[in-house]
N, C-alpha and C positions, 0 to 999 in steps of 0.2 A: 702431548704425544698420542692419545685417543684421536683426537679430529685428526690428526696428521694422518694415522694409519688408516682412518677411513677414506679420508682423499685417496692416499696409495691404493687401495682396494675397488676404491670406486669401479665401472659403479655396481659391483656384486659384493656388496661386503656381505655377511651374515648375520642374520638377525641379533644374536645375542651382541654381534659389536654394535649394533647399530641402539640397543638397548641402553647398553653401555653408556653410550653417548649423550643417549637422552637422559639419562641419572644424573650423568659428571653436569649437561647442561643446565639441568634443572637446581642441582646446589649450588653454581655458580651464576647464576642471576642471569642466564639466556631460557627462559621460558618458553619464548615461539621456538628458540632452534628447539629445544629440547620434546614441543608439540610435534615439529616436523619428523625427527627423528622417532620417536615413538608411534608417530605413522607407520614410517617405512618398516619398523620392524613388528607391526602390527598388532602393538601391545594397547588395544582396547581399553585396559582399566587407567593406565595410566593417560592416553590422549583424553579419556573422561573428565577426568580430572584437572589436566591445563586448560581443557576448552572449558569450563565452569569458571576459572579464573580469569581464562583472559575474552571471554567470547563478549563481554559487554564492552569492556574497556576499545577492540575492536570491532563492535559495530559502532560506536559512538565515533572511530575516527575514520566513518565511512566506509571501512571495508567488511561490507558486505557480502563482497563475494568470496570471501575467505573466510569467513563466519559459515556461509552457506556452504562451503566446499565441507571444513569439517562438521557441520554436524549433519552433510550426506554421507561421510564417511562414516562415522561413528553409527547412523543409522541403519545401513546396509551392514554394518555386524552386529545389529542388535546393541547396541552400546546406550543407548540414551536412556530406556526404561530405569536400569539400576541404579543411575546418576540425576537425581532429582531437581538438583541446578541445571546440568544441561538441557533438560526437561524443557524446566522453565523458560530456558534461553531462547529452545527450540519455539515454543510456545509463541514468547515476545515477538522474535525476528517473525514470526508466521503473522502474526497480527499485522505488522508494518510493512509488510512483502506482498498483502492483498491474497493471500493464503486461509483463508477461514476454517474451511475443513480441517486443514494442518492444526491449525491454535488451537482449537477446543479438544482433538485429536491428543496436544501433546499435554493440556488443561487438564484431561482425565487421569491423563498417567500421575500428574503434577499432583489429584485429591489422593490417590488410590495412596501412592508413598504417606501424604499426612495423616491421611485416616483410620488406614490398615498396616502399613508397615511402620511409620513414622520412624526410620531407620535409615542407614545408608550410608556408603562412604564418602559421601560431602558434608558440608559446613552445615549444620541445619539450622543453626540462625538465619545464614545470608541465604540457604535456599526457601527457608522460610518467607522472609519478607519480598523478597522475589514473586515467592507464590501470590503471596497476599496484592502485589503489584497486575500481576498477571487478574486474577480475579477482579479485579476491580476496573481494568480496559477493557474486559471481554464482559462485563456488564448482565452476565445471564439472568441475574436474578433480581435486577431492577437496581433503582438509583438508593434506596436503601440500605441496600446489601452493600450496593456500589461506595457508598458511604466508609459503612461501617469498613469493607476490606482497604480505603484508603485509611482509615486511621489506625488500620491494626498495621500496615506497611511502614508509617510515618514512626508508632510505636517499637516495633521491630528493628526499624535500622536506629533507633536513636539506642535503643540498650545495646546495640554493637559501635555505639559512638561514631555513626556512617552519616556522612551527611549527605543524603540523594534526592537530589531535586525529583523526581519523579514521583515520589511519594507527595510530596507540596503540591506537583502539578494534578496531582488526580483526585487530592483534597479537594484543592480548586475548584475543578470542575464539579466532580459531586455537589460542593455546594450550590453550586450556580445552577447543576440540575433543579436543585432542589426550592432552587425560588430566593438564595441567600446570598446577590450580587456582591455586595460588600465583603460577604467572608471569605468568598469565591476569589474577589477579586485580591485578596491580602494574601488568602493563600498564594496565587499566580506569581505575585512579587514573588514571593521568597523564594518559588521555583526557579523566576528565573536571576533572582544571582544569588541564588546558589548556585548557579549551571558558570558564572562568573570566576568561580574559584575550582569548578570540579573537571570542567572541559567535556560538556555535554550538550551542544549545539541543537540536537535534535531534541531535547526539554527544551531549551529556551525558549526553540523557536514557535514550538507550539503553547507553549506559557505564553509566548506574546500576541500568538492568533488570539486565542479567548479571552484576553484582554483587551482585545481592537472589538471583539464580541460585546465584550461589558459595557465599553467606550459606546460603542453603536448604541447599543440599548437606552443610554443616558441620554443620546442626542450631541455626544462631543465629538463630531467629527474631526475635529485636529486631532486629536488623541486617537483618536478609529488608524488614520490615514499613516499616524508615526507608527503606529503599534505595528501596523500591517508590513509598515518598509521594513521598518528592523528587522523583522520575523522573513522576511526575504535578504536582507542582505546577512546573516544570521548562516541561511541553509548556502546561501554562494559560497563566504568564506571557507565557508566548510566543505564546497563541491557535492552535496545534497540537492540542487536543485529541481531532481527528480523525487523528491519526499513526498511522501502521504499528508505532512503537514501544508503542500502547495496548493491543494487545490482551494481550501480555505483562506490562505492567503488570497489567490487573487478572485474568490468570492468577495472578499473585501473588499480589495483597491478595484475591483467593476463597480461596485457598493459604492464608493467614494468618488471614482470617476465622473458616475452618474449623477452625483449629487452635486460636483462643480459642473455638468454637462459636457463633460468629454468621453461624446460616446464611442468614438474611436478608441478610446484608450481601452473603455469596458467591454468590447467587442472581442478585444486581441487576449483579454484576460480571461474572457469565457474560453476560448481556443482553449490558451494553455489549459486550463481546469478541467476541461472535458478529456485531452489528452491522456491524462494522469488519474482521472475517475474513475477506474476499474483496482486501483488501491486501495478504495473505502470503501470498507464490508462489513459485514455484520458483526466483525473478530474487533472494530474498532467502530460501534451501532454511535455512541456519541459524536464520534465526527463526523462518521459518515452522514447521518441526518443533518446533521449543523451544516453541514458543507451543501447538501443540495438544496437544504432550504433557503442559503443564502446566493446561491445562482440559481436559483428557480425565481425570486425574488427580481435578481440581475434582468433573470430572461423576459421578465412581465414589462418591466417598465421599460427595454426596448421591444414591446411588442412581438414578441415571440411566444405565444400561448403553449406553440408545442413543444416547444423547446422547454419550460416551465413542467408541462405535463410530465413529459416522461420523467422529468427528475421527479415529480412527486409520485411517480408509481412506483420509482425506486425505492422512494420515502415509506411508502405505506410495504412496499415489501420488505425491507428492514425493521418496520417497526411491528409488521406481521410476526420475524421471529426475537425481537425484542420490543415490546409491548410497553413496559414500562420505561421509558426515559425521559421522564419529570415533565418538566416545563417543553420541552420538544416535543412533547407529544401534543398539549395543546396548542402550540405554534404552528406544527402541521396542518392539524383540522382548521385553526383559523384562516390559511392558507389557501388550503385544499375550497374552502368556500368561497371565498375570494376567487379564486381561479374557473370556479364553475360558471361564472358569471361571464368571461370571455369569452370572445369567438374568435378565431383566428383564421387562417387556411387551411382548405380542406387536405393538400398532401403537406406529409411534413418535410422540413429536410435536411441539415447536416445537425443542427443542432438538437434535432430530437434523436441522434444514435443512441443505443443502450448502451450499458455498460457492457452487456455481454455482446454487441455488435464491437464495441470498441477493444475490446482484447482479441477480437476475428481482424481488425482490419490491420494488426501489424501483419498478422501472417499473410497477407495479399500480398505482401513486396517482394515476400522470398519466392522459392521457385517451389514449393511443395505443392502436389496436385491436392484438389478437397480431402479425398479417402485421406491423404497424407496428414492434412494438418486437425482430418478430425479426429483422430488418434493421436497427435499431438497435443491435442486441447482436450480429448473425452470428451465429444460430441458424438451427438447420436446422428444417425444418419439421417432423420430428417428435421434437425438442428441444421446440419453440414449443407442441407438445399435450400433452406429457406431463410438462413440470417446472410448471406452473398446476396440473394436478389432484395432483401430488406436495405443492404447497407446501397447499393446500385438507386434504389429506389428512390432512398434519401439525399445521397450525391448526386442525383440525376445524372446518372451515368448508364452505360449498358454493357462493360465489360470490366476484368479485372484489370486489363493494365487501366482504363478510365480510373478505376475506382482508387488506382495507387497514384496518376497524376493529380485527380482533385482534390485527392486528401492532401499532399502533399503542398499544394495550392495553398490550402484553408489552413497548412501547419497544425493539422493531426497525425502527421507524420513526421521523418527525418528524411533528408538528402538520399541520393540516390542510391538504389539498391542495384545499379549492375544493369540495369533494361535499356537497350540501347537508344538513341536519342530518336531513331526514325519509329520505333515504337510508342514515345514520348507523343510525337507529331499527332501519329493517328487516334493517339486516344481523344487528339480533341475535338475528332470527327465524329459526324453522327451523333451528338448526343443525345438524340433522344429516340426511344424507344420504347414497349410496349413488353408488360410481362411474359408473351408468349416470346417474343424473340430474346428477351432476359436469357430464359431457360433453353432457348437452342444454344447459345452461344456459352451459355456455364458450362451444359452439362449432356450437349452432346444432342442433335435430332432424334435421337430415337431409342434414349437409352432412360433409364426407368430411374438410374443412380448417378449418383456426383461421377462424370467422366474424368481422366486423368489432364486435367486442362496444358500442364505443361509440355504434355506429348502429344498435345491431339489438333497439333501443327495451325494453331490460330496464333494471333495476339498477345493471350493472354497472361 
């Protein structure tokens, strides 16, 4: 009779019905209605509270952007600080969304609840071991620490009788930091089936990347190359195939590729990984370094020096603000030496983009002029003039629609953003060019700042 008369009201009911509704929802086993509904009637403690219960359950079945929706919502009213599960939620998804600042951002609020308040109206078991989850992917304090907050997680959910593959999975890898393949590699199993019985695709899948890691390291490439498919056909089933855990996958199968000599396969594999390379940050320092050390690797043995470098400058800048991460750390430097040894060519080109060029070059497709999109990104202004003729440089190109038909080429981009096909044509005109005509054509003959390119009646 409740949901009836809301229908009839729609759609101005009045908060207290709408309150209502979320109560009667919530003890009748519709939790999401009962989220939604305690939205709209903008009752903060209690969406707190559903989004802590259900916020893991859906991001593991991919909706992410309903995870991301509420806890923007809950954030813009102040909601997440006093709910230390959501906290942590917040924390997690920031980690895997390529969000750094955010993770550690929502990490502090996550000590502050345990240390100083250690209160709250959540579960503080399950926000507890959460925490200890969190702490232990965000790595701040070395692979020791990293350790020790994987067993106090593993410990944590076993006294609430939880069985959560993620705790297994960061066993895992802590040990494997730590020099102890074997216990590394026992823990991994169990993370992932356990992820068999709990429907957590996104542990599996990366329990089976650092498994294809283990494999590699023993020299079993059959086992390298299984471990690698699964862990891809894992994130497909699931419609994840844009995860954080991808770019290590196909650091892998180029890894394997290369080793049966099919370099075209390893070619199309670095693509994809460079693609999605701006997901691995410092909020996730262990894969990220694992991941470019093993396409930087990719990129040597097809003769790509610069392509190799810059991933290792991203290495040594990650490991700039995490220092300690075991056995990566001296894999790096052994790396890094090795590398110093090549010569390559003198310009670089698609394959040395940065990661911070590679989060510039989606916004080339859309129609926002620079000023636009460096306000969209928080770039400085002369960020906003000098990573356009960096990205031009390296696509050998000399204009922005160029730079959105080559990417698009090489498959660092998607399908067509709307630029009509005679604009297509011309970009494949002239390609070359010289950095003073770069910077007429960005940013205008005679203007001192990024001009407004999509008004300023060119190409671009």
């Amino acid at each position: 009779m409740l949901l009836a008369e809301l229908r009839r009201r729609e759609p101005e009911p009045s908060p207290v019905l709408r309150r209502r509704a979320a109560g009667w929802c919530a003890r009748n086993g519709l939790p999401e209605e009962a989220l939604e509904y305690s939205i709209a009637a903008g009752d903060v403690d209690m969406a707190a509270a559903l989004v802590g219960k259900l916020g893991v359950p859906a991001y593991r079945q991919g909706r992410v952007d309903a995870v991301l929706r509420w806890l923007g919502w809950l954030e813009d009213r102040g909601g997440i600080e006093g709910h230390p599960m959501v906290a942590v939620l917040a924390g997690i998804v920031s980690t895997t969304a390529g969000r750094a600042a955010e993770a550690e951002q929502w990490a502090g609020v996550v000590d502050h609840w345990q240390y100083e308040e250690a209160s709250g109206p959540d579960d503080p078991a399950a926000a507890g071991a959460w925490a200890a989850v969190l702490r232990a992917v965000l790595c701040q304090h070395g692979v020791k620490q990293m350790r020790a907050d994987a067993d106090e997680a593993a410990r944590r959910f076993a006294a609430q009788s939880v069985r959560e593959p993620v705790a297994a999975l960061m066993q895992g890898v802590a040990r494997i930091l730590s020099g102890d393949l074997d216990g590394g590699d026992a823990c991994l199993r169990d993370a992932a089936s356990v992820t068999d019985e709990t429907g957590a695709p996104d542990v599996a899948a990366v329990a089976l990347c650092e498994r294809s890691l283990v494999a590699m390291a023993r020299g079993e490439w059959g086992k390298t190359q299984a471990f690698a498919q699964r862990a891809r056909t894992v994130l497909r089933q699931a419609g994840r195939q844009d995860h954080y855990a991808t770019p290590l996958v196909c650091a892998v199968q180029a890894r394997t590729a290369l080793h049966r000599g099919d370099v075209s396969a390893a070619r199309q594999e670095l693509v994809t990984a460079q693609r999605l390379r701006p997901l691995l940050t410092y909020a996730l320092p262990h894969f990220a370094v694992q991941a470019r050390i093993e396409l930087a690797r990719a990129h040597l043995a097809l003769s790509d020096p610069e392509g190799a470098r810059t991933l290792m400058r991203e290495v040594d800048e990650l490991l700039r603000r995490r220092p300690d991460l075991g056995n990566l750390t001296d894999e790096a430097a052994a790396f890094r030496t090795r590398l110093s040894a090549e010569h390559g060519p003198g310009v670089p080109g698609a394959s040395a983009l940065t990661t911070a060029e590679l989060r510039l070059l989606p916004m080339l497709a859309g129609h926002l002029s620079f000023p636009q999109i460096a306000a969209e990104l928080f770039l400085s202004r002369h960020t906003v003039k000098s990573e356009p003729l960096s990205i031009y440089r390296k696509l050998r190109v000399c204009s922005r629609a160029q730079a959105v038909v080559r990417a698009r080429e090489l498959g660092l981009l998607p399908g067509d953003d709307g630029l009509s096909s005679h604009r297509g044509d011309k970009a494949h005109q002239g390609m070359r060019c010289n950095d003073a005509q770069r910077r007429v054509e960005v940013y205008g003959p005679d203007s001192g700042v990024p001009g407004d390119v999509a008004q300023a009646g060119d190409d671009r």
